[in-house]
C-alpha positions as CSV (number, residue, x, y, z in Angstrom):
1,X,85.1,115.5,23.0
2,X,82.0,114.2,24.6
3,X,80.6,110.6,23.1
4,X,77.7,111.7,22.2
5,X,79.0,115.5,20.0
6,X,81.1,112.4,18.1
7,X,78.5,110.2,17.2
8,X,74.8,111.1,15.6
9,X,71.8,108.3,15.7
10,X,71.9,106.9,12.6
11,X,67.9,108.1,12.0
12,X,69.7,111.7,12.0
13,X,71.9,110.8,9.3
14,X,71.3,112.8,5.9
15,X,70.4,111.5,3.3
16,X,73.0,110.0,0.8
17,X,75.7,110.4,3.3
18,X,77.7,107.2,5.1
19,X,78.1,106.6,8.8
20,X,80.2,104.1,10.1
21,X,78.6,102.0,13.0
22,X,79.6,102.9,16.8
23,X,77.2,101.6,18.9
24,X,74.2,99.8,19.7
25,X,72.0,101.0,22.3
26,X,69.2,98.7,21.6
27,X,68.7,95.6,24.2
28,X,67.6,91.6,24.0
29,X,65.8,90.6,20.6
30,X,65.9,93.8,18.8
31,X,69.9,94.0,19.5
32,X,70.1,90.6,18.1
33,X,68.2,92.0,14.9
34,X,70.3,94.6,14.1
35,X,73.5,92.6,14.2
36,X,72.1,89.8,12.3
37,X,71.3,92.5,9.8
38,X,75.2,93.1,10.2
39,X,75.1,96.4,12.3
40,X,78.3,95.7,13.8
41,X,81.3,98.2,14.8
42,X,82.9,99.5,11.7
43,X,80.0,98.6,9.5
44,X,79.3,101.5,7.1
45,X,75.7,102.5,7.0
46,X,74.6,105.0,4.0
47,X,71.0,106.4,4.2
48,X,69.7,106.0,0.6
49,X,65.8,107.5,0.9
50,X,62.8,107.7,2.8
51,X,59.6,106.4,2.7
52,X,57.0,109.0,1.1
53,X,56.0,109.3,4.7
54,X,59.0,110.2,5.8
55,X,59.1,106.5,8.1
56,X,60.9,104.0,7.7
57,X,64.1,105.1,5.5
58,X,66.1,102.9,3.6
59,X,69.9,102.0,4.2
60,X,72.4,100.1,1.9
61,X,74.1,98.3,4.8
62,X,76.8,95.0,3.8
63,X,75.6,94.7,0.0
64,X,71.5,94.8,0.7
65,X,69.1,97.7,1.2
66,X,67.1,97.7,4.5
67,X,64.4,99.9,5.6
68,X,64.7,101.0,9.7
69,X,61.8,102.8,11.5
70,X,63.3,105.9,12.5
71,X,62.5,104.5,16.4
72,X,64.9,101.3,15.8
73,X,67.6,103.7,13.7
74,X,67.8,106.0,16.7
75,X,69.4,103.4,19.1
76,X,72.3,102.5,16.2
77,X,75.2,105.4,17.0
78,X,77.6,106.4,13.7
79,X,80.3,108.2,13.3
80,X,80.0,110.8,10.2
C-alpha cells in the first residue's frame, strides 16, 4: 500500500471523525508549532467544525480545541 492511499492530510479529514497523527511535513518554526500544540505520532486529532467561512477548522487535539488554517492542516498526515 502506497504512504500516501494510507494516510489523508488532516485538512481532508471529515468532519466529526478522528485521525491519528502520522506525520509532519511542515519544516523549522511552524514544525515546532505544531508539536508544541502536541501534534505528535499517535496523537488523535478529531475535526470538530469549521469556521463559517469554511477556514480555519477547529480540532480537539490532547484535551483543548485548536483552530488550523487549512494550509498548516495539510502538512499534518493521519491515519483514518
Amino acid at each position: 500500500m502506497d504512504f500516501l492511499d494510507q494516510y489523508i492530510p488532516l485538512n481532508l479529514l471529515p468532519i466529526g471523525e478522528t485521525g491519528i497523527v502520522q506525520k509532519l511535513l511542515s519544516t523549522g518554526t511552524q514544525r515546532r508549532r505544531m508539536l508544541d500544540l502536541g501534534l505528535v505520532n499517535g496523537t488523535p486529532v478529531e475535526a470538530l467544525q469549521k469556521s463559517p467561512s469554511g477556514d480555519p477548522t477547529a480540532y480537539f487535539i490532547r484535551g483543548a480545541v485548536i483552530a488550523l488554517r487549512s494550509e498548516d492542516a495539510g502538512k499534518i498526515l493521519v491515519e483514518r
